[in-house]
C-alpha positions as CSV (number, residue, x, y, z in Angstrom):
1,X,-26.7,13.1,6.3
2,X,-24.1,11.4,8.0
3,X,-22.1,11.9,10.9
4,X,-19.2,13.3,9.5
5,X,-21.4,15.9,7.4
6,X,-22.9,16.9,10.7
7,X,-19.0,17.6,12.2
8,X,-18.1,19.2,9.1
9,X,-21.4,21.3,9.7
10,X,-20.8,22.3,12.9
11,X,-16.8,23.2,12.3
12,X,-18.2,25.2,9.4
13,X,-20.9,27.2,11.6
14,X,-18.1,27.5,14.7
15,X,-15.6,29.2,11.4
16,X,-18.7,31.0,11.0
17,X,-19.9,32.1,14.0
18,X,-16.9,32.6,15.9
19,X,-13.8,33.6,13.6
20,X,-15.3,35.5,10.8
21,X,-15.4,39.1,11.7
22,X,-17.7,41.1,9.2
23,X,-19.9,43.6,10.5
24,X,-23.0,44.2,8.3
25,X,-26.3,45.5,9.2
26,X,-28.2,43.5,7.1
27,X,-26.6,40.0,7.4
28,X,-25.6,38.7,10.9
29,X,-22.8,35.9,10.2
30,X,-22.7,35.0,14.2
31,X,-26.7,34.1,14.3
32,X,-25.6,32.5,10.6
33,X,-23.3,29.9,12.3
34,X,-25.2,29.2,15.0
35,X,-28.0,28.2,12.6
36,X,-25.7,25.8,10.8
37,X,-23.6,24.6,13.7
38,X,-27.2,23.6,15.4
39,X,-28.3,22.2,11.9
40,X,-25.0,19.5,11.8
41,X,-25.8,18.8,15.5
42,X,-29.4,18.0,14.3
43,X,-27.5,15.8,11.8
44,X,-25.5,13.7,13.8
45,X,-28.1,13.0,16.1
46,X,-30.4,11.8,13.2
47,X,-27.8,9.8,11.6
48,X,-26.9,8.6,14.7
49,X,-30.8,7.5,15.9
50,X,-31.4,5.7,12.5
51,X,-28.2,3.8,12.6
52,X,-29.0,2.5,16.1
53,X,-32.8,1.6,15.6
54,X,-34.2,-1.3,18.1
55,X,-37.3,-3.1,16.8
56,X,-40.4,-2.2,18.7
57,X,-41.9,-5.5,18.5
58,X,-43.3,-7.9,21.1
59,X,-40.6,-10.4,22.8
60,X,-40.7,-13.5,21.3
61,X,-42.7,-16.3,23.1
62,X,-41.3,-19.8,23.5
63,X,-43.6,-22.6,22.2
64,X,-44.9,-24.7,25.2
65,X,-43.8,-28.0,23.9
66,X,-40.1,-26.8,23.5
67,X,-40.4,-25.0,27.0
68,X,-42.0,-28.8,28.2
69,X,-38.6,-30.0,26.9
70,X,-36.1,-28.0,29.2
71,X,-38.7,-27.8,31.7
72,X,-36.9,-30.0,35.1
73,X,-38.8,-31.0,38.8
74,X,-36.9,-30.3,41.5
75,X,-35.2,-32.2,43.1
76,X,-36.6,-34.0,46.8
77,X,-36.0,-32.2,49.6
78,X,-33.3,-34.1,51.6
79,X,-34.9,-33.8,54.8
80,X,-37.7,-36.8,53.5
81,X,-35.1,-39.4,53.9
82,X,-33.9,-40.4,56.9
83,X,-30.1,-40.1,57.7
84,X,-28.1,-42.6,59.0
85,X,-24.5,-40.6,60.7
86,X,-23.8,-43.6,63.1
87,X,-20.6,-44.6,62.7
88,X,-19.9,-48.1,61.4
89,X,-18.1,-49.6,64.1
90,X,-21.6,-48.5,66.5
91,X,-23.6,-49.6,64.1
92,X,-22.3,-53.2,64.5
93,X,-22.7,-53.1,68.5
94,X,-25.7,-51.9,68.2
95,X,-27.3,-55.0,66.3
96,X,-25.9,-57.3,69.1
């Protein structure tokens, strides 16, 4: 069944249920379109769980020598190497 079955289903059962107007004490038409309005409901979420299906499978694992390949150190810490902010100009006095 596909979705627009199911609408048609329930727009049938709502005719049904709700517009028809036949009293008999052997048939009930509301109960009769509530069946088949809850029948195309049933429908369209079916068709709508088996057209949106996910695999249940295990997430794919990357092979260590392609990981070894992207794979990067960090970088050294800044700190480590000594910074030299004196101004040129000092620098040269300072020498002397």
């Amino acid at each position: 069944m596909r979705i627009g079955a199911g609408i048609a289903l329930v727009v049938i059962g709502a005719v049904i249920a709700f517009a028809v107007r036949d009293t008999s004490e052997t048939f009930n038409l509301t109960a009769l379109g509530i069946i088949i309005m809850l029948g195309g409901a049933a429908g369209i979420w079916l068709s709508y769980r088996l057209a949106n299906r996910r695999p249940r499978s295990e997430p794919a694992v990357m092979d260590p020598d392609v990981e070894r390949q992207y794979r990067t150190d960090p970088p050294r810490p800044v700190a480590d190497d000594p910074i030299d902010v004196m101004p040129t100009h000092l620098r040269d006095q300072k020498r002397h």
